[in-house]
C-alpha positions in Angstrom: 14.7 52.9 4.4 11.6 54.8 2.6 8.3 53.9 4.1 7.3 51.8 1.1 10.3 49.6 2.0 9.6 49.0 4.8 6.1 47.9 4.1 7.4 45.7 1.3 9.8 44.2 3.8 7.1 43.6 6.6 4.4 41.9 4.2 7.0 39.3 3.1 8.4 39.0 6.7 4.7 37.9 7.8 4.3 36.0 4.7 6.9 34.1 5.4 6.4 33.6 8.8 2.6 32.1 8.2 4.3 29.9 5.8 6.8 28.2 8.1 3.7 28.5 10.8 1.2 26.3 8.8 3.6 24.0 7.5 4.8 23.0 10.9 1.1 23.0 12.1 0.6 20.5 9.2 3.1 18.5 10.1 2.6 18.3 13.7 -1.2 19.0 14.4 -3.1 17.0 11.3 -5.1 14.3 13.0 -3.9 11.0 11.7 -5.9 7.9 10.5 -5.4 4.3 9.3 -4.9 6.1 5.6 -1.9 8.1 7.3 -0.1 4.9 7.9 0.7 4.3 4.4 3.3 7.3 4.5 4.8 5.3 7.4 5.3 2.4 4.5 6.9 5.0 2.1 9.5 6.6 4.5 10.2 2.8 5.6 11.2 2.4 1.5 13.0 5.4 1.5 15.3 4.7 4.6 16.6 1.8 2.9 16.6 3.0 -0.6 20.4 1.9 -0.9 20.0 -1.3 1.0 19.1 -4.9 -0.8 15.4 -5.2 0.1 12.4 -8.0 -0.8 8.8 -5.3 -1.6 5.2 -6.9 -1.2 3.2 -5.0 -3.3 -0.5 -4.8 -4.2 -3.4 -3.1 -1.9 -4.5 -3.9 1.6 -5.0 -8.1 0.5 -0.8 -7.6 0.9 -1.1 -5.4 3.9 -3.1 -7.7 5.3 -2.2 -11.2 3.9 1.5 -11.5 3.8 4.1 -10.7 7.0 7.3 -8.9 5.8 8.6 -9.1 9.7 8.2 -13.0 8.9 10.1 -13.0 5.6 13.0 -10.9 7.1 13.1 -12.9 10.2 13.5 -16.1 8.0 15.4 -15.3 4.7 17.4 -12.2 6.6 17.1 -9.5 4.0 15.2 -6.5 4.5 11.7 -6.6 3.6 8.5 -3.6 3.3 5.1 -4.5 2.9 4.1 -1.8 0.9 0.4 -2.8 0.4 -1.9 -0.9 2.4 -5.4 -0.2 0.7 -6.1 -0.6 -3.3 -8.1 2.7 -2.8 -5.0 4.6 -3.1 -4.6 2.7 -6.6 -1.3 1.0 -7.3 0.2 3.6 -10.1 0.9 6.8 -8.5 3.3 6.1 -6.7 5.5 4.1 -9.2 8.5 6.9 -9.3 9.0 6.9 -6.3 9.2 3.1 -5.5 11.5 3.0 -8.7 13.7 6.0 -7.1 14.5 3.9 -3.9 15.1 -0.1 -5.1 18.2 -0.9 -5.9 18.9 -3.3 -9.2 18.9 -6.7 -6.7 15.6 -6.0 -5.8 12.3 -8.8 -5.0 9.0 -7.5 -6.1 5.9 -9.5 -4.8 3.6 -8.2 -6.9 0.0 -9.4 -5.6 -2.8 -7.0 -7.0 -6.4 -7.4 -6.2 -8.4 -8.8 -9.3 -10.0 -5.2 -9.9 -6.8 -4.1 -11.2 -5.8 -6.9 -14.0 -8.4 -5.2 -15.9 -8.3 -1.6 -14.4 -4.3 -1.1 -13.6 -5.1 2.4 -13.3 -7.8 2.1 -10.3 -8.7 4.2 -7.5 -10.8 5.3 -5.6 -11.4 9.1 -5.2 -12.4 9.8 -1.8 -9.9 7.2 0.0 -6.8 8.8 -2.2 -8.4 12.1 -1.5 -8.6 11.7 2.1 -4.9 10.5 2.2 -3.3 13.5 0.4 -5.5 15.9 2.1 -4.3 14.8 5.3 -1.2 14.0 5.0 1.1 16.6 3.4 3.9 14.4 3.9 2.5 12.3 1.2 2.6 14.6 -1.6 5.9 16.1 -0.4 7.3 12.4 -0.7 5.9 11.1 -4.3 6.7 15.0 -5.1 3.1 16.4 -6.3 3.0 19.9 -5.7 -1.0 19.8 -6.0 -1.3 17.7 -3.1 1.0 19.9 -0.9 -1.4 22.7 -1.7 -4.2 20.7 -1.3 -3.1 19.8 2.2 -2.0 23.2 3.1 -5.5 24.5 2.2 -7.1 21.5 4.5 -8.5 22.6 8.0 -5.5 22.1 10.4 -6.5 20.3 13.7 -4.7 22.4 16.3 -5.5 19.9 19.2 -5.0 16.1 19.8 -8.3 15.7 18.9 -10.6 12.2 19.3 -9.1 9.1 20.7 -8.4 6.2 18.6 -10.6 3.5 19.0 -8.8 0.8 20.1 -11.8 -2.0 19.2 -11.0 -1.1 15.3 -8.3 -2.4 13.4 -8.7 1.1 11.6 -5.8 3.2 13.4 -2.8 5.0 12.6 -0.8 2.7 14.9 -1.5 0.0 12.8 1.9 -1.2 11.4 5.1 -3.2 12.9 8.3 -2.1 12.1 7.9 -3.9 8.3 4.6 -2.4 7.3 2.3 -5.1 8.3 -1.0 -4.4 9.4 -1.1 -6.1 13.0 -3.7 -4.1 14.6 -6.5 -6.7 14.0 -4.5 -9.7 15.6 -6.2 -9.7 18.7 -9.4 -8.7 17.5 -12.4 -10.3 16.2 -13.9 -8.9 12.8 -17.2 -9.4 11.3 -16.4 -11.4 8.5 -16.0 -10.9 4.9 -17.9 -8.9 2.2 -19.2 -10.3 -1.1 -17.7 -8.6 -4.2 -17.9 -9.7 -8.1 -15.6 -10.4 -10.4 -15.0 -8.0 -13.5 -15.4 -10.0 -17.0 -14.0 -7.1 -19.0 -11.0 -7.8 -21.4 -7.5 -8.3 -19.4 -4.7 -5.8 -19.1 -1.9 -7.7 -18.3 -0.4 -7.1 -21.8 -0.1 -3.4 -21.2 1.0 -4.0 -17.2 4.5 -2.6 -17.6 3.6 0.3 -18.7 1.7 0.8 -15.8 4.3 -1.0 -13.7 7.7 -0.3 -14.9 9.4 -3.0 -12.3 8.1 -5.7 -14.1 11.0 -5.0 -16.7 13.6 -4.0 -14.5 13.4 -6.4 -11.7 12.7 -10.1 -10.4 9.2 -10.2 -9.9 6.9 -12.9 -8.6 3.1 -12.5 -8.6 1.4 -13.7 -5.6 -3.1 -13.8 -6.3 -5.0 -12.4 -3.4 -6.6 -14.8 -0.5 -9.9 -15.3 -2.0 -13.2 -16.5 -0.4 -14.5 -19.5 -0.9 -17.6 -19.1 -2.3 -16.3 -16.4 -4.7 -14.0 -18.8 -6.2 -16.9 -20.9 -6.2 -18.5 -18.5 -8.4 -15.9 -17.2 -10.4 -13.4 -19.7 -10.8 -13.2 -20.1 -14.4 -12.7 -16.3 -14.8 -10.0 -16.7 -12.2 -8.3 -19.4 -13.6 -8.5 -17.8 -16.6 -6.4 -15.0 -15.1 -4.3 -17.3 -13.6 -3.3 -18.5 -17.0 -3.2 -15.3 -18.5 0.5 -14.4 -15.8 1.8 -17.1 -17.1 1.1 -16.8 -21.0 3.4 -13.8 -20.0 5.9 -15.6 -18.7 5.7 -14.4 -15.2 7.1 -15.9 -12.2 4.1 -17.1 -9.9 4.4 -18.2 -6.1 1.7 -20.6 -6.3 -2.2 -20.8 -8.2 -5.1 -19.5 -7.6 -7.0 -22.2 -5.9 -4.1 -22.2 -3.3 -4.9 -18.8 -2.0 -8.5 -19.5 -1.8 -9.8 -19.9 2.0 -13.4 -20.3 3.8 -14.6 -17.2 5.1 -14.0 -18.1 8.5 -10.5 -16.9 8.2 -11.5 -13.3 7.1 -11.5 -10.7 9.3 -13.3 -8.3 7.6 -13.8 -6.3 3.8 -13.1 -8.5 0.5 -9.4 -9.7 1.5 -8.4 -9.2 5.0 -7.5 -12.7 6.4 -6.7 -13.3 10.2 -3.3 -13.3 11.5 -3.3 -16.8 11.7 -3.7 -17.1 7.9 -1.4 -14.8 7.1 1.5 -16.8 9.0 0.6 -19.9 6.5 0.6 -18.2 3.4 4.2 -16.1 4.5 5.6 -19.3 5.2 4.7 -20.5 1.5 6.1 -17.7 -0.2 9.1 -18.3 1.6 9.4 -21.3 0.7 9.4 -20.1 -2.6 11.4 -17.3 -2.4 14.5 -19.4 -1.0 15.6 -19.5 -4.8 16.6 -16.5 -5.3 18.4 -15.5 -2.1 22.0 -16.1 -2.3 
C-alpha cells in the first residue's frame, strides 16, 4: 500500500473513530434536565406504537393537570401523557406522533389558550435548550439539524451538579405514563398572572397544524385556569369555548369547569397540585368510558 494510502486510510480510520467517540459521549455524558424528560415521553409513544393507546396532548397544563397512570389504571388501555412544556410548541413533532398511533387511537387534545390563536407557538430558548441537549430528540422526530446542533454542543464529560431535589424541575420527573409527579410532595409558590390574547382564532385552520384531528377520535380538554383570570377574561374564554364546538368537536367538559382558585396551583400559569389533578382525571374518565369497548 503506497504511502498516500495509507494516509487516506488512517485519516478516515480517526475520523471515524471521533465520530463513534462523540456520539457515545452524547449519549451517555450530556447532563440532563427537566427539558430532557420529554424524550422519555416520546420513546414511551414509540414502544407502543402498535399497541391501542389513549394520548393526552397539549403543553405542561397536561403534564401537569391530567394522570395517564390514573386513566390506565381505571379504563385499562395504555395511556402517554405527552404534554410536557408549551415551550417546545405543539407542531413539531406531529410526524412522529402520527408515525406511532394506530387507527383506534384517543387524542386528548388540551392546548393552552396561547395556541388557539398561535398553533404554531414556541418558544426559542426552551426548544433550543431541548435539542441542544438532547441529541436523542432530533435523532427521534428525525431533524438532521438538531443532531448537528447537539453534536456541536459542549459535551459534559462528568456527572456534573446534583439535582436539586427541593424543585419540581428534574429529569426524574415522570412515572412510568409521563406524568409529572415530582412536585407531589412539594410546596410551590403559587401561580403567575398571564393575559389572554384577543387576536382572531385559529381553530378553522387547526388540522392543518394537527393532522389527528381528521384521522382520529379526539376530545378537547381546556386548561385548569385561575380564578381570577377567568374572572377577567371570561367572555373571551367562553367565546373559545364556543368556537370547539361551532367545529363540531368533542369536548370533555366547559370552561368554567376547569377553572380553580389559585390555591390549588403549584406554580407557573397551569401547574395544579396533585390533588387537583386526581379530580379532573377522574372527570375525564368519566367521560371517556364511552368510547372504550
Amino acid at each position: 500500500m503506497s504511502t498516500l494510502l495509507k494516509k487516506i486510510f488512517f485519516f478516515f480510520l480517526v475520523s471515524f473513530s471521533a465520530f463513534f467517540l462523540l456520539k457515545f459521549s452524547l449519549r451517555n455524558f450530556q447532563q440532563k434536565n427537566y427539558n430532557s424528560a420529554f424524550v422519555d415521553k416520546l420513546k414511551i409513544l414509540k414502544a407502543n406504537k402498535l399497541n391501542r393507546k389513549i394520548i393526552l396532548f397539549g403543553g405542561s397544563s397536561v403534564g401537569w393537570g391530567f394522570s395517564a397512570e390514573l386513566i390506565e389504571h381505571k379504563l385499562g388501555i395504555k395511556t402517554i401523557n405527552l404534554g410536557h412544556s408549551m415551550g417546545f410548541g405543539l407542531t413539531e413533532i406531529q410526524p412522529f406522533l402520527m408515525q406511532n398511533l394506530t387507527s383506534d387511537d384517543i387524542i386528548v387534545f388540551s392546548p393552552e389558550w396561547k395556541f388557539y390563536t398561535s398553533p404554531e407557538y414556541y418558544d426559542t430558548a426552551t426548544l433550543e435548550n431541548l435539542y441542544r441537549y438532547n441529541y436523542e430528540y432530533g435523532k427521534l422526530i428525525g431533524n438532521v439539524k438538531y443532531e448537528i446542533k447537539s453534536y456541536l454542543s459542549k459535551i459534559q464529560l462528568g456527572i456534573g451538579q446534583l439535582e436539586n431535589h427541593n424543585t419540581a424541575y428534574i429529569y426524574n420527573c415522570l412515572n412510568k405514563n409521563g406524568d409529572v409527579i415530582s412536585q407531589c410532595n412539594l410546596t410551590g409558590p403559587g401561580p403567575r398572572y398571564y393575559g389572554i390574547d384577543n387576536t382572531p382564532l385559529k381553530l378553522d385552520v387547526f388540522p392543518k397544524y394537527f393532522p389527528f384531528l381528521l384521522t382520529h377520535k379526539v376530545i378537547f380538554a381546556f386548561p385548569p385556569t385561575q380564578e381570577r383570570i377567568y374572572k377577567e377574561f371570561g367572555n373571551r374564554l367562553n367565546f373559545i369555548q364556543k368556537s370547539v364546538l361551532d367545529q363540531h368537536y368533542l369536548m370533555v367538559d366547559s370552561v368554567k369547569d376547569n377553572v380553580y382558585p389559585q390555591s390549588v396551583f403549584f406554580d407557573a400559569e397551569y401547574h395544579i397540585t396533585c390533588d387537583t389533578r386526581t379530580h379532573r382525571t377522574e372527570k375525564l374518565i368519566s367521560y371517556l368510558q364511552k368510547f372504550i369497548k
